[in-house]
N, C-alpha and C positions, 0 to 999 in steps of 0.2 A: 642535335645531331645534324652534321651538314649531309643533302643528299648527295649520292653518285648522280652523273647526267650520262644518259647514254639517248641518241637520235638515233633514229628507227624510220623506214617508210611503209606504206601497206605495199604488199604486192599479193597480186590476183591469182597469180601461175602457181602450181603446186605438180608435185614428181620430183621423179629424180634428176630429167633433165635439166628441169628449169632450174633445180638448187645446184646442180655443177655450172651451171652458167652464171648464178649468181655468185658460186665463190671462187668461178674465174675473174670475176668482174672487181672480186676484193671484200666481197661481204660474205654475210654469211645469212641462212633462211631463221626465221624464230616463231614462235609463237607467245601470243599473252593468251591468258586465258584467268579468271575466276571472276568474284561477285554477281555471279547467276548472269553474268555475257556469254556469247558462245567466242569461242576461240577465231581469235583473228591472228594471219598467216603476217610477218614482216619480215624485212631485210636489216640489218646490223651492221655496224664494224665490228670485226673478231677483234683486235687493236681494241677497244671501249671495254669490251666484254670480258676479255681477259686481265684490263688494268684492273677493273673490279674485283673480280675473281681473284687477284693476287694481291689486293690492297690488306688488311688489317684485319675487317671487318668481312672479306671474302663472301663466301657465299649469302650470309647474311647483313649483306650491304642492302640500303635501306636507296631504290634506285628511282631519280627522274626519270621516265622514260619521255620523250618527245616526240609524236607519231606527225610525220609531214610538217613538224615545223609550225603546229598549230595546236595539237592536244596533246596534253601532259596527262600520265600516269604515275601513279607508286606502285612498284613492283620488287620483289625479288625474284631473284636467280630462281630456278626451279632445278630442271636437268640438263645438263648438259653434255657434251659429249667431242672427244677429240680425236686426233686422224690419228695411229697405234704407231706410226712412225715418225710424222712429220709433228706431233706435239700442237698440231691448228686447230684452232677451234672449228668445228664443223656445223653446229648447233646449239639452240639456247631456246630453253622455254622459260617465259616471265608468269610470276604469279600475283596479279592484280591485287592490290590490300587497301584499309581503308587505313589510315595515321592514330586512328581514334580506335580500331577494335584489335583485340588479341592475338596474336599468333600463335602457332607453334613452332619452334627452332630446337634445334643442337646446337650448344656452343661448348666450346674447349674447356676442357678440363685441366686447370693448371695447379701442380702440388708445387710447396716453395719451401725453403729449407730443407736441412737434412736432419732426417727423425733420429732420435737419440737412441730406437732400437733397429736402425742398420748402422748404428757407430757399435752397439752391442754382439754385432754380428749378424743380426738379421738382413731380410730380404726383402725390399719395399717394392709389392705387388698392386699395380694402378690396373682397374677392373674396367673404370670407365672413362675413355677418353674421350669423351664430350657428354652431355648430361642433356635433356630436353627440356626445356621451361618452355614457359607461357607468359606473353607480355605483349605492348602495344611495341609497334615495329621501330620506332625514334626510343625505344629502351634497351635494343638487346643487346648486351653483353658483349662487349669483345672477347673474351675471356674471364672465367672463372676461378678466382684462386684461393687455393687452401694450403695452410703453412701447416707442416706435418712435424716440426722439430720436436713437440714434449711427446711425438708417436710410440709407445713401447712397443715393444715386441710382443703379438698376438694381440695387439690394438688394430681397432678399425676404425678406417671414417665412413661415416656414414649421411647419406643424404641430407639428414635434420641435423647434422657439422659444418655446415655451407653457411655463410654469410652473404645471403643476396642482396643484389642492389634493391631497392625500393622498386615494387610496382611488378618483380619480376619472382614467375613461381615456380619451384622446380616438380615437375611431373614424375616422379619416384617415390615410393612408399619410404617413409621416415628412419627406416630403418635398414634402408636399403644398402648394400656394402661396396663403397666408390673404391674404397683402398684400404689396404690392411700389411702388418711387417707381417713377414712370417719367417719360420728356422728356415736356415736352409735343407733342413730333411722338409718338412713339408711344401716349402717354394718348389723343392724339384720335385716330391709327388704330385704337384698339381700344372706343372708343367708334363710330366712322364703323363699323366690323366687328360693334358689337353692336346697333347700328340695324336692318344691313342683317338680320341673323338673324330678328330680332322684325318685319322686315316680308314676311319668306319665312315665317314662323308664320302669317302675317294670311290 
C-alpha cells in the first residue's frame, strides 16, 4: 500500500483565536495523538486533508505525516470536522499507529449482484453498511464485497458469509445478520418498526 503524504508544522498557540488566524492564513489547527505520547497541537493544509478524505481509501487512508520537514509519522484520520455551510475543513485529529500492530477500522460494506429472491419479489434489506475488523494498517480493505445473486428470499448473510482478505478479521459474532431478502409485507413491517423507534428517540 502506497502511503498518503500530508506536511504538518508544530504550532505552540492554542484557542480559538489563534485557530481563526490560522485558517485565515489557509491552514487549518490538528492534533496527533496515541502510542502512549501526549497530544501535540499542528497546522495542516485542508487542500491535503480533504484529498485524502476523498481518495478511495478515505478515512482509512494509511497517511505520512511529515512534522517540520524532518519527522515522519503513520497516522490515520481520526475526527474531523467541517464549517455546516461553507463544506471546509475546520479540523483534523491524527491517530499515531505502528505498520506492524492491529488496528481497528470500519470499512464498507459492499453487496454485488442481484439476489434471485428480489427477482422473486422480495426486498433486499442491507443491515450493515460497513463492518469493523481488525488488521495491521497497510491491510485494510477498501471495501468489502459480497455477491448476493443465489440469495433466496428470507435468506441471510451473515458475518461468517464474508470472504476476507488475508490477515484481516471481522469483529462480529458469526452469525451476526449483514443482510437478508425479505417479503415485502415484512420489509415494510420493519421499516413501519423502524420509524416508530426514531420517533420514540425524538
Amino acid at each position: 500500500m502506497e502511503l498518503s503524504k500530508v506536511s504538518a508544522t508544530a504550532r505552540a498557540t492554542k484557542g480559538k483565536g489563534p485557530a481563526r488566524r490560522l485558517r485565515a492564513s489557509g491552514q487549518i489547527p490538528a492534533v496527533t495523538y496515541g502510542k502512549g505520547r501526549a497530544a501535540r497541537s499542528l497546522a495542516v493544509s485542508p487542500e491535503q486533508v480533504a484529498d485524502v478524505l476523498q481518495s478511495e481509501r478515505g478515512v482509512n487512508s494509511v497517511i505520512e505525516l511529515e512534522v517540520d520537514g524532518k519527522e515522519k509519522l503513520n497516522v490515520l484520520i481520526g475526527e474531523y470536522q467541517y464549517h455546516p455551510v461553507t463544506r471546509r475543513l475546520l479540523h483534523a485529529d491524527f491517530i499515531e499507529v505502528d505498520l506492524n500492530d492491529p488496528v481497528e477500522v470500519k470499512v464498507p460494506l459492499e453487496l454485488t449482484g442481484k439476489a434471485q429472491g428480489v427477482v422473486m419479489g422480495g426486498k433486499l434489506q442491507q443491515v450493515f453498511l460497513e463492518v469493523p475488523v481488525r488488521c495491521v494498517p497497510t491491510k485494510i480493505p477498501t471495501k468489502i464485497l459480497h455477491d448476493v445473486t443465489e440469495l433466496q428470499i428470507e435468506q441471510q448473510v451473515s458475518a461468517a458469509d464474508l470472504k476476507l482478505p488475508e490477515g484481516v478479521e471481522i469483529l462480529l459474532p458469526p452469525k451476526k445478520t449483514l443482510a437478508t431478502i425479505a417479503t415485502d409485507r415484512r420489509a415494510k413491517s420493519a421499516e413501519d418498526e423502524g420509524a416508530e423507534d426514531e420517533k420514540k428517540k425524538k
